[in-house]
SEPALO-955952 format. One record per atom (N, C-alpha, C): x, y, z; residue in three letters. Coordinates in steps of 0.05 Angstrom, whole numbers, plus 5000, padded with zeros to 4 digits. Layout:
SEPALO-955952
XYZALA ...
end
This chain:
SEPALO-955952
480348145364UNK 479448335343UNK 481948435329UNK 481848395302UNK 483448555288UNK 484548865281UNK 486348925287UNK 487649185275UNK 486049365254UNK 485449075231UNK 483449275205UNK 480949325222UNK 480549205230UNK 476749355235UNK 475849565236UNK 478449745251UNK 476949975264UNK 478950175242UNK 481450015226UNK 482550275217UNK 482850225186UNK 480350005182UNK 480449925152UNK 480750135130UNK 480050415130UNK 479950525113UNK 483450615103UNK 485450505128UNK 487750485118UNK 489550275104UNK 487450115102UNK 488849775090UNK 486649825065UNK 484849755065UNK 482749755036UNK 480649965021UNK 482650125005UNK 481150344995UNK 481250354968UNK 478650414965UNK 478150414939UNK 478950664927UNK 479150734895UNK 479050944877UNK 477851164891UNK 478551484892UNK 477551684897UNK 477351844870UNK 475252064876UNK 475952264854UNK 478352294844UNK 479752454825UNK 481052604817UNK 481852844833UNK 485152714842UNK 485952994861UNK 486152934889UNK 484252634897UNK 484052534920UNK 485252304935UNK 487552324938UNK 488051974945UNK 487051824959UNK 487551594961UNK 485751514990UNK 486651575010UNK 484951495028UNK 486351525054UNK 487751325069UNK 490451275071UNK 491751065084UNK 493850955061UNK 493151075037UNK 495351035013UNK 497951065022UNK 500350865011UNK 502951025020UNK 504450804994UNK 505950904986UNK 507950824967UNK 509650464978UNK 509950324970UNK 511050014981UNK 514550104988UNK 514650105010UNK 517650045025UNK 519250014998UNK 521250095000UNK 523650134976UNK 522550204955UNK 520450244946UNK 519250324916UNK 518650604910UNK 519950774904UNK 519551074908UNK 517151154884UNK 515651304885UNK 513751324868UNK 514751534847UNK 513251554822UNK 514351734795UNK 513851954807UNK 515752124796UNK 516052474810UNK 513552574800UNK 511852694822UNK 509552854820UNK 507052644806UNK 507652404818UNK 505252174803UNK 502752174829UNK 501552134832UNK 498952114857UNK 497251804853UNK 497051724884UNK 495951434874UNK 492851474877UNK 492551294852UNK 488451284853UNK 487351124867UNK 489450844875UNK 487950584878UNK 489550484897UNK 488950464921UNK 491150194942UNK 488450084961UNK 490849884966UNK 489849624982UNK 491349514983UNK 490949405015UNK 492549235031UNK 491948985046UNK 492448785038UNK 490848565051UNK 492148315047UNK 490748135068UNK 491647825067UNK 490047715037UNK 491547515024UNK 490547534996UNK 490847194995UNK 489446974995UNK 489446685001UNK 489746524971UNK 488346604948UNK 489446514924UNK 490046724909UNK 492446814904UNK 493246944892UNK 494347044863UNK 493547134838UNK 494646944809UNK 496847174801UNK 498546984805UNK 501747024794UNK 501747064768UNK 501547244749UNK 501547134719UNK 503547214714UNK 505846984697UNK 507346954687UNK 508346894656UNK 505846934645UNK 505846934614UNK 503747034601UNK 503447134579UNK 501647344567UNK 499447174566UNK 497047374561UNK 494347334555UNK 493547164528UNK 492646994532UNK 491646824509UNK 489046764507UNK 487146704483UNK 485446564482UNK 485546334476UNK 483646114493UNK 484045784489UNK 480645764486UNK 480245554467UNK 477045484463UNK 475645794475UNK 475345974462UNK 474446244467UNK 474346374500UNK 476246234518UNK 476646434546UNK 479246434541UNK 480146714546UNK 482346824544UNK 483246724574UNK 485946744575UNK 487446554611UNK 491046704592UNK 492446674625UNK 494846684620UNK 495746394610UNK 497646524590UNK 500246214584UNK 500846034604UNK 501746224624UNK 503546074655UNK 502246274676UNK 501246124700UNK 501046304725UNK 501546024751UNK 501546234774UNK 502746074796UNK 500046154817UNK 499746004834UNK 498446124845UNK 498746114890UNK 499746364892UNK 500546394924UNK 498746474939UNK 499446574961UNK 498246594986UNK 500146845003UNK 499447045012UNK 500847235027UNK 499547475029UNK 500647635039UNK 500447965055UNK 501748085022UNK 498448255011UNK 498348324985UNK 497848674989UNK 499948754970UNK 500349084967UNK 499749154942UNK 496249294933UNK 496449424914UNK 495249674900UNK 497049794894UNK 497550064883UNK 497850164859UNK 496150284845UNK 494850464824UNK 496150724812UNK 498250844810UNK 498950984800UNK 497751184778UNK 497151444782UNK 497651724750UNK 499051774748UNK 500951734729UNK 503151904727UNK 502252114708UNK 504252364718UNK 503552564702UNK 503452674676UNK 501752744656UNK 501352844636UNK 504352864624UNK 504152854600UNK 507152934582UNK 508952634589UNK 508352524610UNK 510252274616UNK 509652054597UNK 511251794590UNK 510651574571UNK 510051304592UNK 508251224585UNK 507650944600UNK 510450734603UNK 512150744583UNK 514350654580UNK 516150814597UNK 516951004600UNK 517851134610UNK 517551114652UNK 514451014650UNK 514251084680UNK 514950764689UNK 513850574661UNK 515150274671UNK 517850204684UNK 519550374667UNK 523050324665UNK 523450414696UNK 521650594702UNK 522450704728UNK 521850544747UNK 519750444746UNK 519750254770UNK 520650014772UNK 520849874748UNK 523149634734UNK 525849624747UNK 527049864745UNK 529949884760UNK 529749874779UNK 527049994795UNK 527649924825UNK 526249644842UNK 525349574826UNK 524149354830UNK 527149044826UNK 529949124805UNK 531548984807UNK 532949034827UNK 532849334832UNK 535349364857UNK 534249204891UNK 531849084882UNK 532349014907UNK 532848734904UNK 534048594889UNK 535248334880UNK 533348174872UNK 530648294853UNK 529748094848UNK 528848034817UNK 529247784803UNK 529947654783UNK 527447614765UNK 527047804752UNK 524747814722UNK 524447534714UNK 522247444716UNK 521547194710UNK 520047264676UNK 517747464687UNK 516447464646UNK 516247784638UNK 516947864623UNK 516748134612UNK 514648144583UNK 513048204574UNK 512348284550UNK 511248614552UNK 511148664515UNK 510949004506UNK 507749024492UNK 506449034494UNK 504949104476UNK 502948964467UNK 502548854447UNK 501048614437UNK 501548344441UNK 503948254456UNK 505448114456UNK 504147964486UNK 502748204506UNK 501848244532UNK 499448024526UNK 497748094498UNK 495247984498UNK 492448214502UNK 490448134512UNK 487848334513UNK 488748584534UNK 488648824532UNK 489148954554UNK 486848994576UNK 484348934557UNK 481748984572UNK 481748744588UNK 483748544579UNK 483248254610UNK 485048244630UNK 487548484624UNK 489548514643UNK 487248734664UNK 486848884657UNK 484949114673UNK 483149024689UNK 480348884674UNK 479148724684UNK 478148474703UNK 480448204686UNK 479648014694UNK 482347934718UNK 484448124710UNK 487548014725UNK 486848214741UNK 487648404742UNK 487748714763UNK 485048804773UNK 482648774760UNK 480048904774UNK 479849184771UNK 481649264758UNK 481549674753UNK 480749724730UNK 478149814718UNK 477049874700UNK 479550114684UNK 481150314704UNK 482650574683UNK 485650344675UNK 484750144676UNK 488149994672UNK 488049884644UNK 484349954635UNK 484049934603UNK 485350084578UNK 486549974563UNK 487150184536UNK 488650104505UNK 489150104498UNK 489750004468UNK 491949844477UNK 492049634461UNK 494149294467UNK 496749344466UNK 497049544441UNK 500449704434UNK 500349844458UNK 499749944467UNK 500750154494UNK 501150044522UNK 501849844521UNK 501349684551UNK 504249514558UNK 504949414574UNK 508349354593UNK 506749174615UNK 508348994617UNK 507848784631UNK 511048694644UNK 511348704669UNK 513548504688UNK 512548334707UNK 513848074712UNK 512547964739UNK 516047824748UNK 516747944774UNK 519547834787UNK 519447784820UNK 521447624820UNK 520547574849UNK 523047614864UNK 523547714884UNK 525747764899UNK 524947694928UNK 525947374928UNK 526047234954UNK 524647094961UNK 522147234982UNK 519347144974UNK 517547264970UNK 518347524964UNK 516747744946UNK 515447774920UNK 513847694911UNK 512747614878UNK 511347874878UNK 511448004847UNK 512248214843UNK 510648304821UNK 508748404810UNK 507148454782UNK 506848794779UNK 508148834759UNK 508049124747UNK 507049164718UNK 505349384714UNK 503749324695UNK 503349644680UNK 503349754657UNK 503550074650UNK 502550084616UNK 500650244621UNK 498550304606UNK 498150664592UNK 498150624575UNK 497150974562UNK 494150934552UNK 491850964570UNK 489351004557UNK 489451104536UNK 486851054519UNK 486051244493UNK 485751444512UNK 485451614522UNK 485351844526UNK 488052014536UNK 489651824533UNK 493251924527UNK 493751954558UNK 491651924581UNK 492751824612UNK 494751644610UNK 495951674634UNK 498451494640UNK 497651364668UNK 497951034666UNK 497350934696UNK 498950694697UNK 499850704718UNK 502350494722UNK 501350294749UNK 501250044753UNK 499949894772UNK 502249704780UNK 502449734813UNK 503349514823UNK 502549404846UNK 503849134846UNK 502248874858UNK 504848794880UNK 505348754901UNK 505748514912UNK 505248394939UNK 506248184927UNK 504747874955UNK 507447804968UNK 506847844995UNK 509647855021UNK 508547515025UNK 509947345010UNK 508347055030UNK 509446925049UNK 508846815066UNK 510646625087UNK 513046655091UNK 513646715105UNK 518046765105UNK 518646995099UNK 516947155084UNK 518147385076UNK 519547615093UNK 521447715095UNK 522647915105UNK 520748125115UNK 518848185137UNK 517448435140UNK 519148695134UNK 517348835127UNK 516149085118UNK 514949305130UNK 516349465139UNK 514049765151UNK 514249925133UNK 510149955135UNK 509550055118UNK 509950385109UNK 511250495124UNK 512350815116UNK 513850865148UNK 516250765152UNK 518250755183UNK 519351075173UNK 519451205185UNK 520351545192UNK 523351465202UNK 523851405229UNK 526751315242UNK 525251125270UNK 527751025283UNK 526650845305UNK 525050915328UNK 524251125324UNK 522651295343UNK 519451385347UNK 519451395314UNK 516851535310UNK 516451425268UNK 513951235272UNK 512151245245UNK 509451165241UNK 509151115220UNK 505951085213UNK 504850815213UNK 502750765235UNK 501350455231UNK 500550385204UNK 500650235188UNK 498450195172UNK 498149925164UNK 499449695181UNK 498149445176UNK 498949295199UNK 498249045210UNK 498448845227UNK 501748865234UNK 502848855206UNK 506048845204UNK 507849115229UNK 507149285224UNK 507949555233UNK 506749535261UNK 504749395268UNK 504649355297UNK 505649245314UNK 505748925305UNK 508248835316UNK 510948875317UNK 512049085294UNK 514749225293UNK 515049365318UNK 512849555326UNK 511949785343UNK 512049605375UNK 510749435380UNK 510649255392UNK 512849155413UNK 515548995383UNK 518348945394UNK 520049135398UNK 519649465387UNK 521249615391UNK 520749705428UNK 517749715428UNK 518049765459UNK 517849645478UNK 517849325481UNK 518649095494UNK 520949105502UNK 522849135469UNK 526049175474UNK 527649405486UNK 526549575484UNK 527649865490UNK 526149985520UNK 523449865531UNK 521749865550UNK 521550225553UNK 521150385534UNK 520350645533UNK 516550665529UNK 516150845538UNK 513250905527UNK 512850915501UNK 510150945495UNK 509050945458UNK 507451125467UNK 506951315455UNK 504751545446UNK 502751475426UNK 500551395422UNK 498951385398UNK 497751565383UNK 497051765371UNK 496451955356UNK 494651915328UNK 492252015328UNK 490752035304UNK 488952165299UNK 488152245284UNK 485452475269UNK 483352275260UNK 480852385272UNK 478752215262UNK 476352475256UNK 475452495235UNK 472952695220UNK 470452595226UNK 469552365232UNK 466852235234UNK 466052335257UNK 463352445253UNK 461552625281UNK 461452925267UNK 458552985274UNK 458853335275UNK 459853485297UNK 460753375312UNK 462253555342UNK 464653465335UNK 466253685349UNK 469753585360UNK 469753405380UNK 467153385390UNK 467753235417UNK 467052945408UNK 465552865387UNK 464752665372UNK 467452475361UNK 468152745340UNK 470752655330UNK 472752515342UNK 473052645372UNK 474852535386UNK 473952335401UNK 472252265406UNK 471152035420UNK 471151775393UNK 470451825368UNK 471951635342UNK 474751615342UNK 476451905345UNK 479051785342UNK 480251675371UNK 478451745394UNK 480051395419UNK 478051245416UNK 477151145403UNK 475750805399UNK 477450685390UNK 478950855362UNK 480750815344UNK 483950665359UNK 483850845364UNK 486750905395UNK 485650605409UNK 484150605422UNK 483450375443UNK 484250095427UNK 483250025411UNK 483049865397UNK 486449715388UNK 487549925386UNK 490549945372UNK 492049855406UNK 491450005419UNK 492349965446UNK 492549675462UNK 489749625450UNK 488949305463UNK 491149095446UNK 491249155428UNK 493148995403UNK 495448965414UNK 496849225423UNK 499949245437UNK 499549045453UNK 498149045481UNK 498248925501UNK 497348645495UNK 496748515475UNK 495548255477UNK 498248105452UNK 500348375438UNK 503248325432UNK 505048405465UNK 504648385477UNK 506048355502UNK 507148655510UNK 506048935510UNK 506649145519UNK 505449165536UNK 506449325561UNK 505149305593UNK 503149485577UNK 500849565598UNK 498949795597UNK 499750005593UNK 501850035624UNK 502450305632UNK 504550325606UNK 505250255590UNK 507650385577UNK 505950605553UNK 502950575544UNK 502050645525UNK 500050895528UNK 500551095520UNK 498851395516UNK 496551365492UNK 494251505494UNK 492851505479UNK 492851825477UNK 493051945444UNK 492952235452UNK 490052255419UNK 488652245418UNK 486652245394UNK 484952635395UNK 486152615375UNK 485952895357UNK 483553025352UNK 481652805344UNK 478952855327UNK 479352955294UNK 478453165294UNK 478453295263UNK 480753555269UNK 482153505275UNK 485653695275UNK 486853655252UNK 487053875240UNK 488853895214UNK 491354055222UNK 493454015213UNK 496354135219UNK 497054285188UNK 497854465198UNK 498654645180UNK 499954595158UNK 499354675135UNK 499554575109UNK 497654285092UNK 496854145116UNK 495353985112UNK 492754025091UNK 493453915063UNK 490653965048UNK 487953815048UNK 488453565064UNK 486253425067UNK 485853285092UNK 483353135105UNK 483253015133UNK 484852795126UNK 485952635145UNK 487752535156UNK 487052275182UNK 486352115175UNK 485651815189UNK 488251625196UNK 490751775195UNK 492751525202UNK 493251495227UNK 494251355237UNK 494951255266UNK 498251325264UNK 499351425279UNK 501951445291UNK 503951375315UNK 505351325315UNK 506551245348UNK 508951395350UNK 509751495373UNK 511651525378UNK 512751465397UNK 515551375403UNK 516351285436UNK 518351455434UNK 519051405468UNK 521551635482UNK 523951685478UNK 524951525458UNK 526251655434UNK 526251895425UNK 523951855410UNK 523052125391UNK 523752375405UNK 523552445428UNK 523952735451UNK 526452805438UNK 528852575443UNK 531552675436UNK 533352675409UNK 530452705393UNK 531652605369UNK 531652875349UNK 530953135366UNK 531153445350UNK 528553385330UNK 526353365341UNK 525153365322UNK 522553445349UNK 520153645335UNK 517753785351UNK 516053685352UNK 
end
């Protein structure tokens, strides 16, 4: 049994209200998000045909298709961006553009504007996000790949003068893993297959205990809750051990509906910590 099953709501989430992120959202390793931007839209998943588009939107015998696309296979990251009011769609592109070179990887197609093609078929028929709609002049297009990282960034100013910035990428075969939000070698956040097996070799190699930790809201009792968040736990547990962690090395500590101070919303992530963490000045 898989990892997602029981903690899917941290790999595939859809759009929330306004104000709400999802739950299990987290920004892509080296990609820092726009100051004070909030994500609407993530998802995380194995992705089997994948479309690379590498050249603007065209119409041929009346279906619009990209110029050039590729099409892969890999462990797919994607995230939805608002950036905030007063900001320029251009503005929030450049930002992630630079960081998207610093990690050495080489802009294959860039277009501005009309140049992009339909924006309603980038939204639609390429991305699947209905708010990724908006006038043809207002829209930025990159696709680069660094290594075997293929890479699509995409930034839009609705008619309604919103700002939403979307990115895409596909980790395929060979690729360099990724944890999905690592704190230090001691203590971080599960949130895909990848980060388990990281979690996995850190305590094979180091042969310290793991702590598991999580909040689960489902049930009208505390005692409900917590009996959801160790199914949760269990599940994650069985995973270690069948990646080669003894039994005894693994704690199950499940929270239920526990909110920690300052906390503005419930909280479904899974955490680990090993015996590290004790000596590392941190509570």
């Amino acid at each position: 049994m898989r990892l997602g099953k029981f903690i899917c709501p941290l790999l595939w989430v859809l759009s929330l209200p306004a104000g709400a992120e999802p739950y299990g959202a987290a920004d892509y390793p080296e990609i820092k998000r726009f100051p004070n931007s909030e994500i609407v839209q993530y998802a995380s998943k194995y992705e089997p045909d994948y479309r690379f588009i590498l050249g603007g939107l065209e119409k041929v015998n009346g279906v619009v298709r990209p110029e050039k696309e590729e099409r892969i296979k890999g462990q797919l990251t994607r995230i939805t961006y608002r950036i905030p009011d007063n900001h320029l769609a251009a503005e929030a592109f450049a930002f992630y553009l630079d960081q998207i070179k610093t990690l050495g990887a080489e802009v294959l197609f860039q277009c501005q504007g009309r140049a992009c093609g339909s924006s309603n078929q980038w939204a639609n028929d390429i991305f699947g996000y209905f708010r990724l709609y908006g006038p043809d002049a207002e829209q930025s297009f990159a696709a680069a790949k660094a290594g075997e990282r293929y890479i699509s960034l995409y930034s839009i100013t609705r008619g309604n003068k919103r700002v939403y910035t979307h990115l895409e990428v596909v980790e395929a075969p060979g690729a360099a893993p990724t944890v999905s939000q690592s704190w230090s070698d001691s203590a971080f956040k599960l949130a895909s297959d990848a980060d388990l097996k990281e979690l996995a070799t850190r305590v094979i190699q180091s042969g310290d205990q793991v702590w598991l930790v999580t909040y689960a809201f489902e049930g009208d009792s505390k005692a409900a809750q917590i009996e959801s968040a160790r199914a949760q736990l269990s599940v994650v547990r069985d995973q270690l051990i069948t990646l080669g962690v003894a039994a005894e090395k693994i704690r199950l500590y499940p929270l239920g509906g526990f909110l920690l101070p300052g906390m503005s919303k419930p909280s479904t992530e899974i955490f680990a910590y090993t015996d590290a963490y004790k000596g590392s000045g941190n509570d």
